[in-house]
Structure formats: C-alpha cells, structure tokens
N, C-alpha and C positions, 0 to 999 in steps of 0.2 A: 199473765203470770209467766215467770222464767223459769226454766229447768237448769236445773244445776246440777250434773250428773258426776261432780266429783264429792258429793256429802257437804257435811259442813266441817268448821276447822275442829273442833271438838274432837271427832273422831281420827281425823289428820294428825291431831297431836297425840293420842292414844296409840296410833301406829306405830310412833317413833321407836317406842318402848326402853324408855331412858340414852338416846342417841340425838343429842342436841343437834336442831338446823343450823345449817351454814347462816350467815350474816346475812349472805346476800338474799337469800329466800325469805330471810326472816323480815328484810327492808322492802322486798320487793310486794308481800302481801299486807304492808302496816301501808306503805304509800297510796296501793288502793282502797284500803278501809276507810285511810285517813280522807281521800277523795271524795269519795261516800258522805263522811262526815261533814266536811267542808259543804258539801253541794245541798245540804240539808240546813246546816247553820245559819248559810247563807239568808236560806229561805226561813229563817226562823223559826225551825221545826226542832225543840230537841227528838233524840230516841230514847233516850231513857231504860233501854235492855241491853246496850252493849255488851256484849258476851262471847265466847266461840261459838256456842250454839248457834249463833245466829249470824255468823259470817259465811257465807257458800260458796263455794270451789267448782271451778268450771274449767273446762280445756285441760285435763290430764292435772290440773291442780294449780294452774298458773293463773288463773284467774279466780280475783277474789270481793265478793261483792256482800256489803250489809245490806243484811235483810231485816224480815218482821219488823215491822212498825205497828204491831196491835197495842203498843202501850205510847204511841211517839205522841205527844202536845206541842200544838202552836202557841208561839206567845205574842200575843199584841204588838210587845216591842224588847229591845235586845234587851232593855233591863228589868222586863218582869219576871216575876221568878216564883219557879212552879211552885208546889206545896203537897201534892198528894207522895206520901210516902209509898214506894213503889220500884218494882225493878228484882233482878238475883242477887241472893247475900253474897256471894264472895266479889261481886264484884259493885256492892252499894260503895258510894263515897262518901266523905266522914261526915257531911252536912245530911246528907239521909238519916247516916245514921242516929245524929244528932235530932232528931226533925227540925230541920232550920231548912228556912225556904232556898231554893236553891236556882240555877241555870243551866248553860250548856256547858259550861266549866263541869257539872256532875258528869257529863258523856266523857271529858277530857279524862279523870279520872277511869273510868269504868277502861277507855281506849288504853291506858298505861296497863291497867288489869291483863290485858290481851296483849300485849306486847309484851310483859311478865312473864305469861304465860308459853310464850312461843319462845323466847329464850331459856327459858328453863323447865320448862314442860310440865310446870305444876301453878295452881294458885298461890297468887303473892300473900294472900291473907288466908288462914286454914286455921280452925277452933272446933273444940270437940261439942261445941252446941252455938248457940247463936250470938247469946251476951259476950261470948271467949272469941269470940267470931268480929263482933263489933267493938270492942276494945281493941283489938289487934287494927282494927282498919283506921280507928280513930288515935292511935299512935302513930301509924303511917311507919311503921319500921319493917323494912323486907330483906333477908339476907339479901348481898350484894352476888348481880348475875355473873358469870365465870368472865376471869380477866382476858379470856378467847378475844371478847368481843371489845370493838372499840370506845374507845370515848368517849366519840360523840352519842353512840346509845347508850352509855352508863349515864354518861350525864342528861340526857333526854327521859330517860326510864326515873330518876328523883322527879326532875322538875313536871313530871304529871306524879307525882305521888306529894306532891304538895297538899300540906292538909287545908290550908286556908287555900279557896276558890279563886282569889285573886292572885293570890303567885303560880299558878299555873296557864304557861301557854295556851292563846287560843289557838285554833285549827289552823287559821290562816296564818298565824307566825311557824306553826311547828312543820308545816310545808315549803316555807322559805329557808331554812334550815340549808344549808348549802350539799351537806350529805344526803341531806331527802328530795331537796330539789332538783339535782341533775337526774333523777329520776323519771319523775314528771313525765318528761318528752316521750317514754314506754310508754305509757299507757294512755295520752292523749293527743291528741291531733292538734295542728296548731292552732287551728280556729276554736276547736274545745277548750285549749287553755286561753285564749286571746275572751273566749265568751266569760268563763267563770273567773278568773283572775284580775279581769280588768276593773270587776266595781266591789267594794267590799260588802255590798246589800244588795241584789238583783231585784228582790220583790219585797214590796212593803206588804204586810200583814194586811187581807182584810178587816174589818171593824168585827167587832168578837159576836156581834146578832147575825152576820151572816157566816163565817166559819166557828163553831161550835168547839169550844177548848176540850182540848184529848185525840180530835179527830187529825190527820194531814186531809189538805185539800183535798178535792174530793177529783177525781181524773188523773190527779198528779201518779206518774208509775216511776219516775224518777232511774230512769232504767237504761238512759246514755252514761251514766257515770259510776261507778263502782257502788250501784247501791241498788237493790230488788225492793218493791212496796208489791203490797197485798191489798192495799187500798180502792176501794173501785165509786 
C-alpha cells in the first residue's frame, strides 16, 4: 500500500475557501488522474467511485494519484456493460441514474464531476435530497465555470457532461487533446508512455470462471501510474 501524506483532493479543495486554482494546477492534477484512468481502462477495469475523496496527494500536493478500488469491476470485453447500480450521488452518471446498463463512459462522467469540481470548487450537480439530486444530473445542465479559464477546458468540461455515453470522450482521446498532451512528458518517462500508449488494449480479460466480476486482478497494485489499489 502507498502513503500519501498530502490527504486526499476533497480536503485540498476545502482549503481553498472560495479561491479558485490556477489552470495550471488544475490541468496538471486532471492529467494524472486522467493517467490513472487510462492505465485501468486499458486493462478493462472500470472504477466506478470516481470522486475527490478518492484521489490522493503526495509530494507537498503535486502528485496526484486514484485510489480505492473496493467497488472497480472487470468486464470480459470493452462492450459489456456493468449493471449493478452503485457508486456517490453527486457524482453518479445519468445512465446510473437511470438504471440502464452502463461502461467506462460512467467513470468519463464521474472524471468531468472532478474536474467541475476543481475549477469551481463545488459539485456540478447539488439537490436538496436525492430525486432533486437525480433530475439535475439527468438534465446534465451546470452553470458555465468562470470565463478565467480557457476554452479548451470549457469545452472539454460539456463534452464529459454529455448525457448520452456515446458522445462523450474516451480516456484515450481526451489525453490526445493537444492542451493535455504536451503534458504527459511531466509525469511519464519515455518508455512509460512508449509502454502505455503504444497499443489501445494491453491485456485481454481473463475468462470471467477465473477472475470473478466486481474484483481487479488479483496482485495487480497498479502503482507505476497515477493510480493506488488496495487490491492484494
């Protein structure tokens, strides 16, 4: 297990106390999460709890890595699609809420939640009980974040709040992104992106008698790339 002695972003963002991050801090901890993400999609894991809670800060706060995986499911293959209703309301996506079977398009979502979140320092979806809660996420309407920030995350922040699954970005397109890209090269090594980069599936799915759905692989700690597991 990893210590992460800077908390998690939850409280990071609680500190602010209504004092919006700069851009650049704000891109520089979405390209490791987004990392994270990617290196799990890959492997056909969604998580399924994307949240602040569960993002952890390491090195004075510059390093930012998803964690918990007590709720992540394997799926057989890219196009099966979970079903158990499951995860935090404010940041469920609008087929949860719906119960309509879903994928890792639901983490896309959940990820725009968190990037919502870090530019304007509150949940993009907020209801004074649950049903007001789930209307709000299934209209997919969020005030627009301060015209501070650029463009290209105004327009990156809709295109994950896409209510239909299918018009929203996968991982691996929304790290091509030329603003997010020239990034990259911080936080990985050339051989680390030369490994992850180069094929769009590294590992096919065991057969579902020998990895058991709900579970990640079992030894995986997933712990070279912006991402902690709890898994053993």
């Amino acid at each position: 297990m990893e210590y992460c002695d800077g908390g998690d972003l939850m409280k990071r963002i609680r500190r602010q106390r209504g004092v919006l991050f700069s851009e650049d801090q704000i891109l520089s901890w979405f390209v490791q999460i987004s990392l994270g993400l990617k290196h799990i999609h890959d492997r056909k894991v969604l998580h399924r709890d994307i949240k602040t809670q569960n993002i952890f800060l390491s090195k004075n706060g510059m390093v930012a890595k998803l964690g918990d995986f007590g709720i992540a499911r394997v799926l057989n293959n890219t196009m099966e699609l979970a079903r158990t209703c499951i995860g935090t309301p404010y940041y469920l996506s609008p087929e949860i809420c719906q119960n309509k079977p879903y994928n890792n398009k639901t983490d896309i979502w959940s990820l725009g939640c968190v990037l919502y979140e870090l530019c304007t320092l509150r949940h993009p979806f907020e209801g004074n009980n649950l049903q007001q809660l789930v209307l709000k996420i299934c209209q997919a309407r969020v005030p627009p974040i301060s015209p501070r920030f650029s463009r290209d995350l105004q327009f990156l922040i809709s295109q994950l709040f896409e209510v239909s699954p299918r018009d929203r970005p996968s991982i691996n397109s929304i790290l091509k992104r030329p603003f997010l890209e020239n990034l990259i090269a911080k936080y990985l090594t050339p051989e680390v992106i030369h490994e992850e980069f180069s094929h769009p599936l590294l590992y096919k799915a065991r057969p579902s008698a020998s990895r058991p759905a709900g579970k990640v692989a079992p030894g995986k700690k997933y712990l070279n790339i912006y991402c902690v597991c709890l898994a053993q």
